[in-house]
C-alpha positions as CSV (number, residue, x, y, z in Angstrom):
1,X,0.0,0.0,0.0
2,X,1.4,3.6,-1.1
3,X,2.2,5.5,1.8
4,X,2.8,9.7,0.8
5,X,6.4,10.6,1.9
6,X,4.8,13.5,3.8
7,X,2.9,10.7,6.1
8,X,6.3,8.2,6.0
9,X,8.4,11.4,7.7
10,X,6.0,12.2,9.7
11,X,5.6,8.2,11.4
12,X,9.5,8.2,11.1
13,X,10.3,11.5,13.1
14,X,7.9,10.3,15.9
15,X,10.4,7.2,16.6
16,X,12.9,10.0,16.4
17,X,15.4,11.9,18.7
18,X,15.3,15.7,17.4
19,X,16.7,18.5,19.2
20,X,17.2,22.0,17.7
21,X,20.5,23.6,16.8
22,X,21.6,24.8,20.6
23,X,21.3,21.8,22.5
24,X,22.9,20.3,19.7
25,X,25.7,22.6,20.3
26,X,25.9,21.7,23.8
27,X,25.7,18.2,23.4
28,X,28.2,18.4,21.0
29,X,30.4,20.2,23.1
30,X,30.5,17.2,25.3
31,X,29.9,13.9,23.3
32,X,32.6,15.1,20.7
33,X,30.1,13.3,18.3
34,X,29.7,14.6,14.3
35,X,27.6,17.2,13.1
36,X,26.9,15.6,9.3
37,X,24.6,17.7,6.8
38,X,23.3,15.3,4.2
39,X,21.7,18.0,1.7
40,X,22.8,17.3,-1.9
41,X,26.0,19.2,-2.6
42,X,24.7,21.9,-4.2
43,X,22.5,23.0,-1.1
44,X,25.6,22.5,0.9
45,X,27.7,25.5,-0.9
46,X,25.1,27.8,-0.3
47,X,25.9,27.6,3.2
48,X,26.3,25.3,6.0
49,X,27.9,25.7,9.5
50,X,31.7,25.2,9.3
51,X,31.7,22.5,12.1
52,X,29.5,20.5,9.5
53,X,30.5,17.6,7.9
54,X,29.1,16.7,4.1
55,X,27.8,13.7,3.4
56,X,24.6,13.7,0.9
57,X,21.9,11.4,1.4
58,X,22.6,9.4,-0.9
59,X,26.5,8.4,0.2
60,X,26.0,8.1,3.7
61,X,25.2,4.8,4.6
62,X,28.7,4.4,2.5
63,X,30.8,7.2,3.8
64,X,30.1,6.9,7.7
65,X,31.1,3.6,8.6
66,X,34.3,5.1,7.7
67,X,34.4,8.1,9.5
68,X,32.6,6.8,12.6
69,X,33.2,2.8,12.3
70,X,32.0,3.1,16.5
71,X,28.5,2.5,16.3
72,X,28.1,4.4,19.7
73,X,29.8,8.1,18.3
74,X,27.2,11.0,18.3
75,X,25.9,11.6,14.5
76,X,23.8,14.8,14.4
77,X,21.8,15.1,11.2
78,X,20.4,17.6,9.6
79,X,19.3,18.6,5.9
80,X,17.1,21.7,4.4
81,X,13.6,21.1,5.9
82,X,14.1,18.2,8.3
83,X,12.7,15.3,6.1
84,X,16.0,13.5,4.6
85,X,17.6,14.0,7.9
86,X,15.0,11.5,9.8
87,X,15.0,8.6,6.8
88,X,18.7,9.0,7.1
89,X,18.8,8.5,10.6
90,X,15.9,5.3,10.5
91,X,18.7,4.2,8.1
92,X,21.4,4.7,10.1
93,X,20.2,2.7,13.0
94,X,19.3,-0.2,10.8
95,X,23.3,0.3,10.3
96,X,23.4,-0.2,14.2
97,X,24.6,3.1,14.5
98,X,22.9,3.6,18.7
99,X,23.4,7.5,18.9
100,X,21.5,9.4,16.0
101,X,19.9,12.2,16.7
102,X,18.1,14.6,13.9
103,X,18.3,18.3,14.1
104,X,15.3,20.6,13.6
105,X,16.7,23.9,12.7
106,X,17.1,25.0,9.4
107,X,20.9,25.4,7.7
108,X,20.7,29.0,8.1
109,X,19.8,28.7,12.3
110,X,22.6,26.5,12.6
111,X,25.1,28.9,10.7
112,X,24.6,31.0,13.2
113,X,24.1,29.1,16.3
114,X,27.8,27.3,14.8
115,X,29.4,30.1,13.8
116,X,32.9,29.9,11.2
């Protein structure tokens, strides 16, 4: 049975752990986990927080194993409006990554809130 994206996100963010940009930041802080931005690269040069980390959606059930091959390190996610970030992180723990956590401000919030 087709289920609309908008209603997928939306069951998938509810099994979820989101935070916004600042307790990110203080978490972050403390965990020494990984702040990843998985918006297509494009969307990345426009602007992204210079503690971020690029990997696109599409690369990063790829790329991460290799940057974080602990399955316990603090992965932050976050993409343009929130949507890519939660099926990455439903992907991610399917990985057996144990420490996901999606962000729920937007690129330009966290520029600011992470500062160059």
């Amino acid at each position: 049975m087709f289920q609309p994206t908008k209603d997928l996100v939306a069951s998938v963010r509810a099994k979820q752990n989101c935070v916004d940009g600042k307790q990110a930041k203080q978490e972050l802080a403390v965990n020494q986990g990984f702040l990843i931005d998985v918006r297509e690269a494009s969307e990345y040069q426009t602007g992204a927080p210079k503690a971020a980390i690029h990997i696109s959606r599409g690369l990063l059930e790829f790329k991460l194993p290799v940057l974080a091959p602990d399955l316990k390190t603090a992965i932050y996610l976050y993409c343009a409006s929130g949507g890519r970030a939660v099926l990455a992180a439903e992907q991610l723990k399917r990985l057996g990554y144990q420490n996901i956590t999606v962000l729920t401000s937007s690129p330009t919030e966290l520029c600011t809130i992470f500062p160059s």
